[in-house]
N, C-alpha and C positions, 0 to 999 in steps of 0.2 A: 329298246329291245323289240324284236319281232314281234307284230301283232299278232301271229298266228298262234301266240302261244297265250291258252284263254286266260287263266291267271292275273294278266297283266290287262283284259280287257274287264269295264266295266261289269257287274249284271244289268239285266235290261229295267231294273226297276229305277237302281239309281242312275243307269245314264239317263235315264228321261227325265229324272228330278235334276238333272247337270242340266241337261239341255232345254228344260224350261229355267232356270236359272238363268240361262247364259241366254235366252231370249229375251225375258222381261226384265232383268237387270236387277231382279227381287230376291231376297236373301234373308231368311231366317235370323243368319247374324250379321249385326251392322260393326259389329268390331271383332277383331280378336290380338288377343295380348297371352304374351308365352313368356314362361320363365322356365330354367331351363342350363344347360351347357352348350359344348360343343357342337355335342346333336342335332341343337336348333339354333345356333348362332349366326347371323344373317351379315356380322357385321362388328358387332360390340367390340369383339377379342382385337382386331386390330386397330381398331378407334382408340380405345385404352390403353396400348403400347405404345400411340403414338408413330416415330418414324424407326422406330427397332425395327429390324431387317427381324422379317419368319417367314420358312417356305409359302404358307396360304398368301401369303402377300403376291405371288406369280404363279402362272402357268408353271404345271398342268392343271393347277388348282381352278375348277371352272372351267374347265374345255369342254366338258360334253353339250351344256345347255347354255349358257351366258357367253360361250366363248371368250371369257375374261375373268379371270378373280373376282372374286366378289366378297369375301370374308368367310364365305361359307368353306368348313372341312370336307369338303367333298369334290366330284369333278363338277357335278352340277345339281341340281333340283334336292331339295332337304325334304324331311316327311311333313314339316310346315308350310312348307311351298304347295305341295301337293293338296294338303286342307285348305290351306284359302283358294286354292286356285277351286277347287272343287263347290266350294259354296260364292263362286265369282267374285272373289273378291283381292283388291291387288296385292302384291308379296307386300309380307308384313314391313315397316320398316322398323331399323334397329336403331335402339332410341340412343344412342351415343352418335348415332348420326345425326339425327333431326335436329334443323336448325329453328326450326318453330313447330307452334302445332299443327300447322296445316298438312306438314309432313306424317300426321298422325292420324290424322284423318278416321281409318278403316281399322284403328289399334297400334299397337308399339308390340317389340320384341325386346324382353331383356335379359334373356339369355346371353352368358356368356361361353368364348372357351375355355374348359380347365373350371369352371365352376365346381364350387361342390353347394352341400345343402348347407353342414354347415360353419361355422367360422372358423378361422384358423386359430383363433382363440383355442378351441375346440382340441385341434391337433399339437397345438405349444404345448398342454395343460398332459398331452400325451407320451410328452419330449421327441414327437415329430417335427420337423423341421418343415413348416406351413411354408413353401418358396412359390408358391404359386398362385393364382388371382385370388384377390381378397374380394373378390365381386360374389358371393354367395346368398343364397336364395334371400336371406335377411336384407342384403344389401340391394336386390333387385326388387323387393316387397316397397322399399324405400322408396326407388325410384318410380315407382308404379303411383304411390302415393302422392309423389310429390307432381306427376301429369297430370293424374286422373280430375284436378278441379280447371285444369288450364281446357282441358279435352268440353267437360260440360260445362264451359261458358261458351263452347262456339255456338252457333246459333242453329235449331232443329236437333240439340243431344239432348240435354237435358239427363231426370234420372233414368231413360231406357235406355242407356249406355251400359249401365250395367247386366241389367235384365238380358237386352238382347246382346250382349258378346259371348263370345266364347272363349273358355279360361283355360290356356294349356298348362297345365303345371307338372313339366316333365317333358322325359326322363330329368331324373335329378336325381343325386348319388352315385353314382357310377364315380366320380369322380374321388366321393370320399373313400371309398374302396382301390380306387388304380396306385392312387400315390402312398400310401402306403406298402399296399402289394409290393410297387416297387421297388421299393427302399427296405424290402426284406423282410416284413412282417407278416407271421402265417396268419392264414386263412380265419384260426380258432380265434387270434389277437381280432381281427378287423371285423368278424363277425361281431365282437362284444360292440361296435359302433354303430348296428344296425336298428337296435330302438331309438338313438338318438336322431338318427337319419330320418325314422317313420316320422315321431315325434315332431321333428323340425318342418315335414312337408305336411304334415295335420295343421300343426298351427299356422303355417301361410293358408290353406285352405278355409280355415275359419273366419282368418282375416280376410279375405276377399267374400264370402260369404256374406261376411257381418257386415260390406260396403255395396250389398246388394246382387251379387255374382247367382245366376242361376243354372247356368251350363258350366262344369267344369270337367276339363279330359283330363285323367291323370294316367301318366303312361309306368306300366313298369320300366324294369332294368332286363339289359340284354343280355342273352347267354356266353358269358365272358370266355368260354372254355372253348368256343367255336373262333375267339378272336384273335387275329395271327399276331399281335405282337404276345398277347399269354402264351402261344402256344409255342411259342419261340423261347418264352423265358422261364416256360416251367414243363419243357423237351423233357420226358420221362423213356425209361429202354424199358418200362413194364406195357405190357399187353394190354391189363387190368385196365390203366389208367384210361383208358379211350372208349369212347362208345362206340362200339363196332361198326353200327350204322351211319355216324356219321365223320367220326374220326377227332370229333371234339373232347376237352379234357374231361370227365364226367364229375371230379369234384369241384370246380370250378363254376360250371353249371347248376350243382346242387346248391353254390352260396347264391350265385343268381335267385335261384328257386326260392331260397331261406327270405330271403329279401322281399321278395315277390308276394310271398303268400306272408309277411306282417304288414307289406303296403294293403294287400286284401283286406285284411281281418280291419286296417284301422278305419280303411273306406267304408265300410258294411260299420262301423259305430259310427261315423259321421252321416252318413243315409239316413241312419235313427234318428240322430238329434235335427236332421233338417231336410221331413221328409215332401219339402215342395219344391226341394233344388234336386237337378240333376246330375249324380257325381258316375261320372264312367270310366270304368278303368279301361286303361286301354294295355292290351296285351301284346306289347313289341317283343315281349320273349317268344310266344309259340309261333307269331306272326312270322320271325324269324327261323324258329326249329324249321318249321312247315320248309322252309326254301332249302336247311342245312339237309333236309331227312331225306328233299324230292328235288335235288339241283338240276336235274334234266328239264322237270317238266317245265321250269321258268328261264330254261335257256342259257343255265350257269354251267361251265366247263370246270372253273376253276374254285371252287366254294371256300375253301379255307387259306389260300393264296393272295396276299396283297395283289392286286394291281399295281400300284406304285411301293415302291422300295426298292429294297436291295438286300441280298445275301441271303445265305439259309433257305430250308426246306421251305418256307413260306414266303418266299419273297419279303420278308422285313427283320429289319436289324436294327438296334439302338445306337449304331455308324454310320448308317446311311437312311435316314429318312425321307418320305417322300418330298423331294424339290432339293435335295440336299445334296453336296458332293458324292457319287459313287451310285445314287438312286438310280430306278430304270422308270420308265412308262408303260402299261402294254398299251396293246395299238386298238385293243375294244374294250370297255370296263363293263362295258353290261354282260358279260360271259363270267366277270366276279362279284363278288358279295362285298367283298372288303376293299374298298380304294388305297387307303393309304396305312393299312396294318392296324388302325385301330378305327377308324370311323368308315360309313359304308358306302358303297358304288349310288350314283343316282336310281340305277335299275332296280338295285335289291331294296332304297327306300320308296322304290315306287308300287312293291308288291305289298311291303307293308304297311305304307298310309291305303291304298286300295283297301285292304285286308280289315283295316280298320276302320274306314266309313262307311264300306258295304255291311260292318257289325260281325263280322266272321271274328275279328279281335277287339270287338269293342263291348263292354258289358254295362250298364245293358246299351244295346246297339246304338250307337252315334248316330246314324240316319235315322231314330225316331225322335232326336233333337230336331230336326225338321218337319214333323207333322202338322205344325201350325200356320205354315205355309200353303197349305191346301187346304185347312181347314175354316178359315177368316180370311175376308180382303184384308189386303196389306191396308193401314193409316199411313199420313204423315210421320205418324210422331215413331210408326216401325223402321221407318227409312235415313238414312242421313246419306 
């Protein structure tokens, strides 16, 4: 997107903490490891399907930045891309790619897409019909486990692998909320699954805690009621239903919100019980509202409209998906927020990983996770 539009430009404190970074080669964190969905999947989702044909398998998927598919839901650049790139360090790799550790180097990703928190045990026991990755936060804590001793035998990790990474855990949930949604269950029904979701991402955060984790980003959930395929699928002829200012569904939103504010409450008890880690929520709902409320000033034409899809007032239909018979492309994605009716344009995740390292959406602010970088020479044992 244009850089005239400031937004999208650094502040001038943290470009200078980028640009001494990206001079000295020095870094606060020497790893970072994400768990995670769609949102943050680098890779996984198609590694695990194997040779199953799915549209992110091809173009358009990756056109903007890689000029190639890459795994990632998007056309290009993910909000995890954007963090590591920020604290110099290389795109994370997705650990169903890695063919040893070497590949691991600088951390793992194991996010999948279609993830949820938690198992589909969970949703059987519901008489939901679980048809979707059985790869859940449980099953990625696993995977995390079964690295993390391969990662600290290479030589220079040791125990400040833990200490100094950085632990994204999230977005997560979103997913145990869409598939139901979809399959016709109200709002009141899936709500009742939302302590077991908080519940499920508290105890992975403990568990990483308890194996030495001192930075941890936990992101909330997005405003669902702004996302075209909801708004496609729960199209109301009431006035009521829409927020006038931005056109988004507003109870849709409100479960977002419900969500939001018990991931809060449970982070603020974990701060208590472990007050020499740093746990930061990172706030992808308003980071978003912000772009839904003000689509001009970051250069968005189109804010509630797929970029990729096909049919209907939103460009997106459960007939034609994006890469799928009948789809369209538009011809700039940074003018939308949504690429493909449910996951988001590289542009609009670039205002809000921005949003969130500059600490505008990060509580308390992600860039005072780096203060120890100007505060002490770096050691050996800081560096790998």
């Amino acid at each position: 997107m244009a850089s005239r539009h400031l937004p999208f430009s650094l502040h001038i404190p943290t470009l200078i903490l980028l640009l001494i970074m990206s001079k000295t080669g020095n870094c606060c964190f020497t790893h970072i490891f994400c768990f995670g969905d769609s949102i943050s999947d680098t890779g996984n989702f198609l590694k695990s399907i194997g040779d199953r044909y799915d549209p992110i398998r091809y173009l358009p998927y990756g056109e903007t930045y890689f000029r190639r598919p890459t795994g990632r839901f998007c056309d290009g650049r993910i909000i995890l891309d954007f963090i590591t790139e920020a604290y110099g360090l290389p795109f994370v790799s997705a650990y169903l790619s890695g063919k040893n550790t070497e590949d691991f180097l600088h951390g793992a990703n194991f996010a999948v897409g279609g993830a949820t928190a938690l198992n589909n045990s969970f949703f059987e026991s519901k008489g939901i019909e679980a048809y979707w990755t059985d790869y859940s936060l449980g099953t990625q804590l696993q995977w995390f486990k079964k690295l993390l001793p391969k990662i600290l035998e290479k030589p220079g990790c040791g125990s400040d692998v833990m200490s100094n990474a950085l632990f994204v855990v999230g977005e997560i949930g979103g997913n145990d909320y869409n598939h139901p949604l979809f399959k016709g269950l109200s709002i009141d029904e899936v709500r009742t699954f939302v302590p077991d979701v908080i519940s499920t991402i508290s105890l992975t955060i403990h568990e990483l805690i308890g194996r030495g984790a001192k930075t941890l980003l936990v992101p909330n959930n997005f405003p669902i009621g702004c996302v075209p395929i909801y708004l496609t699928l729960f199209q109301s002829k009431r006035k009521g239903d829409y927020d006038p200012e931005t056109g988004c569904i507003k109870r849709l939103n409100d479960f977002s919100q419900y969500h939001n504010a018990k991931l809060l409450e449970e982070l603020e008890k974990l701060r208590l019980l472990y007050p020499d880690v740093a746990i930061i929520y990172a706030d992808y709902y308003e980071a978003s509202m912000n772009i839904f409320r003000n689509p001009k000033e970051f250069g968005i034409n189109y804010p509630l409209m797929a970029c990729c899809g096909g049919k209907g007032p939103y460009n997106c239909s459960f007939d034609a998906f994006c890469g799928e018979r009948g789809s369209t492309v538009c011809s700039d994605p940074s003018k939308y927020v949504s690429w493909d009716g449910i996951h988001l344009t590289e542009a609009a995740y670039k205002v809000i990983s921005h949003g969130v390292l500059q600490g505008n959406y990060s509580s308390p602010p992600l860039s005072n996770s780096c203060s120890n970088l100007f505060s002490k020479p770096s050691s050996p044992s800081n560096i790998m």
